[in-house]
C-alpha positions, 0 to 999 in steps of 0.5 A: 217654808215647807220642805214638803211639796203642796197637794196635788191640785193645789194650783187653781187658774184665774176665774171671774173678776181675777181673770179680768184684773190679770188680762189688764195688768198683762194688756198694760205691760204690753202698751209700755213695752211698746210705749218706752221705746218709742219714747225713747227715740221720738220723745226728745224727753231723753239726754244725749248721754254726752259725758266726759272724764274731769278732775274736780278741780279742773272743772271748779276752774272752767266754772270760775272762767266762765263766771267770770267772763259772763256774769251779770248780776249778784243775788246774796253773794251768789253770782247771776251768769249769763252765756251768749245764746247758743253757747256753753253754760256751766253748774257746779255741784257741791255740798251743799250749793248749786253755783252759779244761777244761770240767767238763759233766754227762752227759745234758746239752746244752750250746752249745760255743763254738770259736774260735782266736785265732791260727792254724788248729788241729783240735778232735779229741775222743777218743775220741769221733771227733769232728773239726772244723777252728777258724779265727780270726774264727769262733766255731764252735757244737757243740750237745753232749750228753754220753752217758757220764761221764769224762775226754774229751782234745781234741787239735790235729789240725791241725799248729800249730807247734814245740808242736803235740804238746803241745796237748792239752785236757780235758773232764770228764763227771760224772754 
């Protein structure tokens, strides 16, 4: 850093292929300053930011309930849930598993319920691209339609200790 000032005329205006780089970049900018709003309201892309304040372990205890009252299933001692259509679905976080694996119906919409009761994980479900930060004391609510049937893997994006690569979860889509 210099603590004397540059020369006078040191500043020379865009010319030439720059000038053309810099109206891109700028033409660019104003599309996504147009287009983000947009997706923001008609896009449907976003969640409803639907949140409420929980202990850790009240909701561990709503996650049991409600394993116990709708589960189908078991795959490696990991219990498959299935809500009724149109009704409650909840996941829980935790270092380093998603419990339970949802068993949802295609054309559907389910209210899921997303809380840790450790520590911060990521909800990413692939390969749809949706990605949402879970915190402790928050029970998160997604208003989910599933629109293709399948195997859906959730992954922690959000490093969570020395297990982090295996916390992978499942949400399976019938028809």
């Amino acid at each position: 850093m210099s603590i004397y000032p540059p020369p006078p005329g040191w500043f020379k205006a865009p010319h030439g292929a720059e000038r053309l780089w810099v109206g891109l970049a700028m033409s660019w900018c104003l599309m996504m300053f147009v287009a983000m709003p947009y997706w923001h309201f008609y896009g449907k892309q976003n969640s409803t930011g639907e949140a409420y304040r929980v202990e850790p372990a009240a909701f561990a205890q709503r996650v049991q309930r409600f394993v116990s009252t709708n589960q189908v299933g078991e795959l490696n001692g990991i219990p498959i849930v299935q809500p009724a259509p149109g009704g409650d679905a909840y996941l829980q976080a935790q270092m380093w598993s998603w419990y339970p694996i949802l068993k949802l119906k295609k054309g559907q919409t389910y209210r899921l319920h997303i809380s840790s009761i450790d520590l911060q994980h990521g909800f990413s479900l692939q390969p749809v691209n949706m990605n949402f930060q879970i915190l402790p004391g928050y029970d998160h609510v997604l208003t989910l339609t599933p629109t293709s049937s399948g195997e859906f893997t959730i992954i922690c994006n959000e490093f969570c200790g020395i297990g982090h690569h295996l916390m992978a979860g499942r949400i399976l889509v019938e028809e």
